[in-house]
C-alpha positions as CSV (number, residue, x, y, z in Angstrom):
1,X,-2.1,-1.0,-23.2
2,X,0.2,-2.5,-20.5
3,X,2.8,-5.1,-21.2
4,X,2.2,-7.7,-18.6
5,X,-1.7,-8.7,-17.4
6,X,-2.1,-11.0,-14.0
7,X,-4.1,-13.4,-14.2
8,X,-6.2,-14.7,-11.1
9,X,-6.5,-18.0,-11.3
10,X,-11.0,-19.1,-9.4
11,X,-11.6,-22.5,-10.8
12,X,-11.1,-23.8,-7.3
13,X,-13.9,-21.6,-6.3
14,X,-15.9,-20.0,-8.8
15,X,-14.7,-22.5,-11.1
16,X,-16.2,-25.6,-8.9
17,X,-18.4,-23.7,-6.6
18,X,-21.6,-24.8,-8.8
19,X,-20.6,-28.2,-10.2
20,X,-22.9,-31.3,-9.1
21,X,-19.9,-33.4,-8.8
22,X,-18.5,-33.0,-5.5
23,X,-14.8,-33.2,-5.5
24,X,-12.7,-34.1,-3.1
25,X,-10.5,-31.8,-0.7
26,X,-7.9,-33.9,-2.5
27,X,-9.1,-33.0,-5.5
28,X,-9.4,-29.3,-4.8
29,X,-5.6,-28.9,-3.9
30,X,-4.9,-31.0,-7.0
31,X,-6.5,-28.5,-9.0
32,X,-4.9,-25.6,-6.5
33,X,-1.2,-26.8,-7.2
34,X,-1.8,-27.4,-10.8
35,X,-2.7,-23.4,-10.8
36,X,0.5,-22.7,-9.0
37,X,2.7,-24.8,-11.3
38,X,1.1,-23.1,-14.1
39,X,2.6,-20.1,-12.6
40,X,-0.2,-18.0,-11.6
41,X,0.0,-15.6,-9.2
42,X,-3.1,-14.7,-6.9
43,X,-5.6,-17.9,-6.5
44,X,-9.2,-17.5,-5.6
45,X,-8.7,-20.9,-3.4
46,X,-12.2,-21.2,-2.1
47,X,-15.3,-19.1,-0.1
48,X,-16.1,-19.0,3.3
49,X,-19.9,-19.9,2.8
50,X,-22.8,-21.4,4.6
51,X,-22.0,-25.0,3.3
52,X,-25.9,-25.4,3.0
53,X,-26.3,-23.0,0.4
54,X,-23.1,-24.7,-1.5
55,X,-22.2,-27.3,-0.5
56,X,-19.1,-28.0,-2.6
57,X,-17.1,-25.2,-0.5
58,X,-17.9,-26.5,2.8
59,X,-14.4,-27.6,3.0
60,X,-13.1,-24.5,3.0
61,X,-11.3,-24.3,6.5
62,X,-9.4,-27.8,5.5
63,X,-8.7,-26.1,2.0
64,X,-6.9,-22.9,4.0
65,X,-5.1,-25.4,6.8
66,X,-3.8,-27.4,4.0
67,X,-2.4,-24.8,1.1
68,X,1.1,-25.4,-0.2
69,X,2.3,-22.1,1.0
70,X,4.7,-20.3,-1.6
71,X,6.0,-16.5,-1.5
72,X,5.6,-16.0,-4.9
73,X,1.6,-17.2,-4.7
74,X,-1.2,-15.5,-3.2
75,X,-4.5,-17.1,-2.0
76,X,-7.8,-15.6,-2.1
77,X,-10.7,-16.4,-0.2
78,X,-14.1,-14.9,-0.8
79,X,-16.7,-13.9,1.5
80,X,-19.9,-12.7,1.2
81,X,-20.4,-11.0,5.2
82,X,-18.4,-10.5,8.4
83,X,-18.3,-13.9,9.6
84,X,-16.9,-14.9,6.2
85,X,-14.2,-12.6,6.4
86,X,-13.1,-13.7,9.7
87,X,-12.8,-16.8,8.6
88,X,-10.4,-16.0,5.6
89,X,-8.6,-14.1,8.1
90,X,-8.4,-16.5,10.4
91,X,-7.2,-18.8,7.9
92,X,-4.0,-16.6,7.4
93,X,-5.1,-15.9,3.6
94,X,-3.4,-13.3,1.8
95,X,-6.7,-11.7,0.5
96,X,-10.4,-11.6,1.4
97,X,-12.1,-11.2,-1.7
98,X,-15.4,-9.4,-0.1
99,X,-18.8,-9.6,-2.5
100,X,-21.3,-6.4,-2.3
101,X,-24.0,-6.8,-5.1
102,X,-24.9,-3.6,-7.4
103,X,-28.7,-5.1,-7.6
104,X,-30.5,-5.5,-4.1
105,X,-32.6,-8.5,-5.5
106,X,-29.4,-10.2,-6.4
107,X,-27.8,-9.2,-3.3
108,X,-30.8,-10.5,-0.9
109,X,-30.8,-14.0,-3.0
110,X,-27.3,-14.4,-3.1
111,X,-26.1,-12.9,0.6
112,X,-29.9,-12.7,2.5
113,X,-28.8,-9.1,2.9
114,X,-29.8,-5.7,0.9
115,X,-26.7,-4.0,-0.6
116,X,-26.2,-0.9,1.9
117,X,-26.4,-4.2,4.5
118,X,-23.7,-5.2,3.1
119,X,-21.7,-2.5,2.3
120,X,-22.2,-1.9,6.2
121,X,-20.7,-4.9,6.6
122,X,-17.6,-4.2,4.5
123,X,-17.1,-1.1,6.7
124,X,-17.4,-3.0,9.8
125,X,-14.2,-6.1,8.7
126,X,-11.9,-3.0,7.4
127,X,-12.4,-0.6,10.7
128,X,-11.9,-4.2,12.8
129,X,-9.0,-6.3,10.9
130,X,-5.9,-6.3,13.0
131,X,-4.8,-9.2,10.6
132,X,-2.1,-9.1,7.6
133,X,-4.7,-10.0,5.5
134,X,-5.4,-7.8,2.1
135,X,-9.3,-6.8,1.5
136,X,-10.7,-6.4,-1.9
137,X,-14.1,-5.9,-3.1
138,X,-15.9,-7.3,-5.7
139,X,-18.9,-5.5,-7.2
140,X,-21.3,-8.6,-8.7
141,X,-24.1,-7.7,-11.2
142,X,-21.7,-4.6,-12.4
143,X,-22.8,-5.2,-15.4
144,X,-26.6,-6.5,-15.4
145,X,-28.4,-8.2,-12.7
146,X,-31.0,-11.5,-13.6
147,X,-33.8,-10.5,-11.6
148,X,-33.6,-6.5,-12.1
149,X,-32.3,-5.9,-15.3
150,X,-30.2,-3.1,-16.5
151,X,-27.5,-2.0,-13.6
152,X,-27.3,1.8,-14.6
153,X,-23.8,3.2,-14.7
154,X,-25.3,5.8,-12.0
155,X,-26.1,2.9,-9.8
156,X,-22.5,1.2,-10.3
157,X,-20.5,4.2,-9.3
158,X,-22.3,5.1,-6.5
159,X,-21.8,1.3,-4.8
160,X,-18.1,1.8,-6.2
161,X,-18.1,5.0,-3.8
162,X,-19.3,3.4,-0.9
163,X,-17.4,0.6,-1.2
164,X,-14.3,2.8,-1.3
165,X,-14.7,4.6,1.7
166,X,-13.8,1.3,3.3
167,X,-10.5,1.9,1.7
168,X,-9.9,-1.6,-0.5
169,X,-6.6,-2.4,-2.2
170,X,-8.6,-3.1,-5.6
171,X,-11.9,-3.3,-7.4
172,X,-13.2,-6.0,-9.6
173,X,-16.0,-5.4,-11.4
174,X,-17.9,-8.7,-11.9
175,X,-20.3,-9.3,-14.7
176,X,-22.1,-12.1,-13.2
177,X,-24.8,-13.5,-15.5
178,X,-22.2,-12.8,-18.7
179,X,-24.6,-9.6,-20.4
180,X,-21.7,-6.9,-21.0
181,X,-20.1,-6.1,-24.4
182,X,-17.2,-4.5,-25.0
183,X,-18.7,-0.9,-25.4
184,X,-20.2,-1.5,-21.5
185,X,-16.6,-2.5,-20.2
186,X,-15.0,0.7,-21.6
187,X,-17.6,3.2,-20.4
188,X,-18.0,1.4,-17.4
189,X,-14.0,1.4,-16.3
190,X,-14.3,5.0,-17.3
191,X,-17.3,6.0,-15.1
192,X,-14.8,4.7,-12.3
193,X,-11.8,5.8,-13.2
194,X,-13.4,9.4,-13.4
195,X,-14.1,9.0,-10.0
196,X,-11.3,6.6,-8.5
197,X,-8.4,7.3,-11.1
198,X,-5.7,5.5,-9.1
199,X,-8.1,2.1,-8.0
200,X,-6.8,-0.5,-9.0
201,X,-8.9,-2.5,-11.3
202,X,-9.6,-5.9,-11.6
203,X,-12.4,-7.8,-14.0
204,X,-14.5,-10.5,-13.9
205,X,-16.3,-12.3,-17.2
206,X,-19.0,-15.0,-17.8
207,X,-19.0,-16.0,-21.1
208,X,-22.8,-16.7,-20.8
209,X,-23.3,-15.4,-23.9
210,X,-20.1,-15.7,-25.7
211,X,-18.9,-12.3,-25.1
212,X,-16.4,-12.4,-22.2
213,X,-13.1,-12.8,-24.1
214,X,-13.8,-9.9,-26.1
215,X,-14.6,-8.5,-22.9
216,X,-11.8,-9.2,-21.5
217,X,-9.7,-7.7,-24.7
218,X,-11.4,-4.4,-24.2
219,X,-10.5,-4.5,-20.4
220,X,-7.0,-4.6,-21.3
221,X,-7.5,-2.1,-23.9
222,X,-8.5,0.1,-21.8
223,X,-5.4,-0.4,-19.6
224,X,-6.9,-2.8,-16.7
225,X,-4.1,-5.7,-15.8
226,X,-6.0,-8.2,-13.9
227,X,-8.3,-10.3,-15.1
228,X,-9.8,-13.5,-13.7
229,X,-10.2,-17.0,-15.1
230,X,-11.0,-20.5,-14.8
231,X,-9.2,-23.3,-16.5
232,X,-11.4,-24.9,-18.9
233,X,-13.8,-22.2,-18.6
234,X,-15.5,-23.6,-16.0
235,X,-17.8,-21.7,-13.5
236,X,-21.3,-19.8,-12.2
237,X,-23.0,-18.3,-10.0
238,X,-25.5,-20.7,-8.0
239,X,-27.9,-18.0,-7.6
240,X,-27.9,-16.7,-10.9
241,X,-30.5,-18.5,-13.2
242,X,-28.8,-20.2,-16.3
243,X,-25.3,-19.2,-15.1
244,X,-22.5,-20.7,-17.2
245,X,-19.0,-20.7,-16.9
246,X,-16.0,-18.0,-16.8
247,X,-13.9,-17.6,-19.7
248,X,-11.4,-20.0,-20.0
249,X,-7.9,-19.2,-19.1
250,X,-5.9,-21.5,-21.3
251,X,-7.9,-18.9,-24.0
252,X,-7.0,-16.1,-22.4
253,X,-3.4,-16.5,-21.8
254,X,-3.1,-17.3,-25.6
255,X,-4.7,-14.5,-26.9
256,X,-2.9,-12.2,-24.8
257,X,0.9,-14.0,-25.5
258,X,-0.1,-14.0,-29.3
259,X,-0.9,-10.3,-28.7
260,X,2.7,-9.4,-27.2
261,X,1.0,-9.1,-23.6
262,X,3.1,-11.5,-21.3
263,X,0.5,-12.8,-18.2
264,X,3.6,-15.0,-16.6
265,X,0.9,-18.4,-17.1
266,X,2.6,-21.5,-19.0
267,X,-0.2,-22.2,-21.9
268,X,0.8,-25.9,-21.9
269,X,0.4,-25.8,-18.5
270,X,-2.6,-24.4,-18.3
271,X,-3.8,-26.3,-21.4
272,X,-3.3,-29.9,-19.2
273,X,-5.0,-28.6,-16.1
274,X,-7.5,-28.0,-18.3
275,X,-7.4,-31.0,-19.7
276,X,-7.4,-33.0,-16.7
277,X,-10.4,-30.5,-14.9
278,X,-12.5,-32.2,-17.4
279,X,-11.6,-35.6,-16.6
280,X,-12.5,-34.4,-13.0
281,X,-15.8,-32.9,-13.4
282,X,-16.4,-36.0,-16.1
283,X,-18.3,-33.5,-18.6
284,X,-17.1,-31.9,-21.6
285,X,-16.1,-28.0,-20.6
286,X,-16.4,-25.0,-22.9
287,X,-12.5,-23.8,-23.2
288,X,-10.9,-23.8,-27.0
289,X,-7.7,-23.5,-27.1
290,X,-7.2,-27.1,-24.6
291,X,-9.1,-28.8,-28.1
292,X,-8.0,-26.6,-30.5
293,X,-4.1,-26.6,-29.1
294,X,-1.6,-24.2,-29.7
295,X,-0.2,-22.0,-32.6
296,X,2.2,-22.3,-34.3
């Protein structure tokens, strides 16, 4: 297993993205400065997204104009189709987090387009970007989709293939609705690493049903160094029925530092942002570790 993990810090986008309480832009670049103090590295910032469809990102423009930029911190904004990305481009992000959905019913409910559509799409921003900006892709549903079922392996690889003739820096593979267990993490990384041995990997949990940090554990085990997170565990999907939230980072950090992984995140730190998310948001959130505190 590798000695150091990244962390990329999405409660300012996946994190809030489904939340009835709108927050303020204010807000927002509270909870994006709390992340960089916390000393994470890459921040999913927000998504460049019909506001209609969620409304809490449809700040996303001011949210790029208005981002304390730092060297050491990397912004991430996701899109979903080509006038998303230019807009992240535009924005002078560092990264364009691009979506393509394993499941086409996911995929037309989600981005109103069929996964080849989008996948076309994807080819289309990486032959065009003249821009600095970095473009990764996210596969959702990797894992299991909520209105087909089962995502065979088969079907996984073969969107990781098409995806990679775009030529992406990295690969998350996102389990959206929170189904995987451990044993689908490692046969799933290896499906693609028998394929793409040199991609590098990222990965993406919902702890829908209390699996993600175990998830997560066999992730790293199986040598993948960036995972995602959200402080207080908060997140989901607004088009995936019963979402819940990601796994919380203040959890993951301190499993991995008590493991002798170093992820370059300050637990207390991410412990009060944590802490003060839910005074936000004014609901309980699912993390532990921010009631449980830390050990020793």
């Amino acid at each position: 297993m590798a000695q150091t993990v990244e962390i990329i810090e999405v409660a300012p986008r996946d994190g809030i993205q489904n939340e009835k309480k709108m927050l303020s832009t204010d807000t927002k670049l509270a909870l994006i400065n709390r992340a960089i103090d916390s000393g994470a590295s890459r921040i999913e910032v927000t998504s460049f997204v019909n506001p209609k469809r969620v409304p809490q990102m449809a700040d996303a423009d001011e949210i790029a104009a208005r981002l304390p930029r730092n060297a050491s911190t990397r912004f991430i904004g996701l899109a979903l189709n080509k006038r998303g990305f230019e807009r992240a481009a535009n924005a002078e992000l560092d990264e364009a987090n691009f979506v393509v959905v394993a499941s086409d019913t996911f995929s037309e409910r989600n981005q109103g387009a069929s996964t080849a559509d989008t996948i076309k799409a994807l080819h289309e921003v990486t032959d065009s970007n003249r821009s600095p900006i970095k473009i990764g892709v996210s596969i959702a549903t990797a894992f299991g989709c909520p209105f087909e079922g089962e995502v065979s392996i088969s079907r996984l690889v073969d969107v990781v293939k098409r995806c990679m003739q775009a030529e992406p820096f990295e690969i998350a593979l996102a389990d959206t609705i929170g189904v995987a267990t451990p044993k689908d993490v490692a046969e799933r990384i290896d499906a693609v690493r028998q394929v793409f041995p040199d991609v590098p990997l990222r990965l993406h949990f919902h702890n829908t049903r209390n699996t993600g940090i175990a998830n997560a554990w066999a992730g790293v085990q199986a040598g993948v160094t960036a995972l995602d997170s959200s402080f207080g565990g908060v997140g989901g999907c607004p088009f995936a029925p019963r979402a819940t939230g990601n796994i919380a980072t203040e959890d993951l950090v301190y499993m991995l530092e008590r493991s002798g992984i170093s992820t370059g995140v300050s637990l207390p730190s991410a412990i009060e942002a944590a802490k003060w998310l839910e005074g936000e948001l004014g609901k309980t959130v699912s993390g532990q570790v921010m009631k449980a505190g830390v050990f020793p």
